[in-house]
C-alpha positions, 0 to 999 in steps of 0.5 A: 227510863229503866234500861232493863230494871226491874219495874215495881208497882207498888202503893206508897205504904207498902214501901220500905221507909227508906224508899219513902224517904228517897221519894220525898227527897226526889218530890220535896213539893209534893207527889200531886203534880208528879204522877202520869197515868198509864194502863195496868196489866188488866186494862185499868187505867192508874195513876201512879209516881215514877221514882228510880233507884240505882236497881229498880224502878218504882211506879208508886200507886196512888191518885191525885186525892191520895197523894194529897193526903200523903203529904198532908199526914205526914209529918215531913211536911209543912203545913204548905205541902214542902218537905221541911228543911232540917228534914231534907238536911237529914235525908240528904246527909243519909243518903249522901253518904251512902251514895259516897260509898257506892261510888267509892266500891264502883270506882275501886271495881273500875279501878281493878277492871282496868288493871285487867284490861291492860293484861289483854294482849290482842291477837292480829294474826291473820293466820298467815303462811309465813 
């Protein structure tokens, strides 16, 4: 689920536009039917919308009501609750891209990593008397 990121508990006005953005391309239907509950650290139950990103993992404070009425203000969306197409196309093409440059640095920093790996020399001396 996490693997060791940190988790962030945060209501969605409060987050970055383009986490809210990444949010509505993860969620094109709505938030409603997406959130889980759990217990918060005072012992309040809470619902709120999981949404990871290579970094962090976000846990979007909000009820069904909330989530709602999000989606409803909002004007990504249509009148149905979906997020509309050219804005999807927009997002997508946004966020597409930056993905293309992380996986470019990553495979230059693997890249660079096995130029390392094949200076390794191993040593399988047992410690032998000869």
């Amino acid at each position: 689920m996490s693997n060791g990121k940190p988790k962030i508990i945060k209501d969605y006005d409060k987050l970055p536009v383009e986490i809210q953005e990444k949010i509505k391309l993860e969620y094109p239907y709505g938030f409603s039917d997406y959130l889980i509950r759990f217990t918060n650290k005072e012992g309040l139950i809470v619902s709120a919308l999981p949404f990871e990103t290579e970094d962090r993992y976000y846990m979007v404070r909000m009820t069904v009501g909330e989530a709602i009425k999000i989606v409803e203000d909002d004007d990504d969306f249509d009148d149905d609750g979906l997020l509309k197409e050219a804005i999807k196309t927009e997002y997508e093409t946004k966020y597409t891209e930056e993905m293309e440059e992380l996986e470019e640095e990553m495979n230059q920093l693997e890249d660079e990593e096995d130029s390392y790996d094949d200076d390794v020399v191993e040593d399988d001396d047992d410690d032998e008397d000869d």
